[in-house]
C-alpha positions in Angstrom: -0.8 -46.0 2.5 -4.4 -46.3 3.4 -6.9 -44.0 2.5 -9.0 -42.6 5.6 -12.5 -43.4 5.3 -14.5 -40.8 4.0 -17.8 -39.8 6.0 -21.2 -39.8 4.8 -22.3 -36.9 3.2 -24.0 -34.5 5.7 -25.6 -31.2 5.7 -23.2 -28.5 6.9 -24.0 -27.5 10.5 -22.0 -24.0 10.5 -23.3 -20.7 8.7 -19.9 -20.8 6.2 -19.8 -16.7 5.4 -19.6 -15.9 9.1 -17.0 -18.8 10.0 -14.9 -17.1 6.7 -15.6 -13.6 7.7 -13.9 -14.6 11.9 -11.3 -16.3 10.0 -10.6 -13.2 7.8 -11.2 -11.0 11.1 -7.8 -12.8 12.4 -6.0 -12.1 8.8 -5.9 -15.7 7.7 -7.9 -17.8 4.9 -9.8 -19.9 4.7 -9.2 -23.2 2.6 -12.0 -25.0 0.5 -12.0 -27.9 2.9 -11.7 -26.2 6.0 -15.8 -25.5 6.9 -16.4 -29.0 5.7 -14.3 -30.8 8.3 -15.4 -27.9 11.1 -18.6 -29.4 10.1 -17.7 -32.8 11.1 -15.9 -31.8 14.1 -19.4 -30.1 15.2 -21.4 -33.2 14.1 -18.8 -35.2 16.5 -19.5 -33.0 19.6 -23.4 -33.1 19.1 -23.1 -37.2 19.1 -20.7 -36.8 21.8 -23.0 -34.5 23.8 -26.1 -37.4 22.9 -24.8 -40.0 24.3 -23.1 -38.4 27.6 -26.9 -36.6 28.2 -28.3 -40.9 27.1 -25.8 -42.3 29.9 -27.1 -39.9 32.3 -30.8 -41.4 31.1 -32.0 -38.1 29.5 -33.1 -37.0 26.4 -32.7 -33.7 27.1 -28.6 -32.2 25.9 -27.3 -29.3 27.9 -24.9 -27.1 28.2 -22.7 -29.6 30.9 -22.9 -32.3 28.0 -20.9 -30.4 25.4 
């Protein structure tokens, strides 16, 4: 079985104590790897946002992008 390619190492984009303290909110926990990969999901949207708001020939992202 392959292993799936593991991403660059990036900053995390999310503020982890208040993404814990919703999930806790909703009586569930949270796992280690969790805010991580919410991270990357967050870093995917942002890139996806880019390059809708680049095919559109701006530079500028809004809120119709996301």
């Amino acid at each position: 079985m392959a292993k799936k390619a593991k991403k660059k190492e990036r900053d995390v984009l999310v503020v982890a104590s208040k993404v814990r303290e919703y999930v806790k909110s909703k009586k569930c926990n949270t796992s280690g790897e969790f805010i991580g990969e919410l991270s990357n999901s967050v870093y995917d949207a942002i890139d996806k946002a880019i390059n809708r708001a680049k095919g559109n020939n701006r530079k500028t992202i809004q809120a119709k992008d996301a």
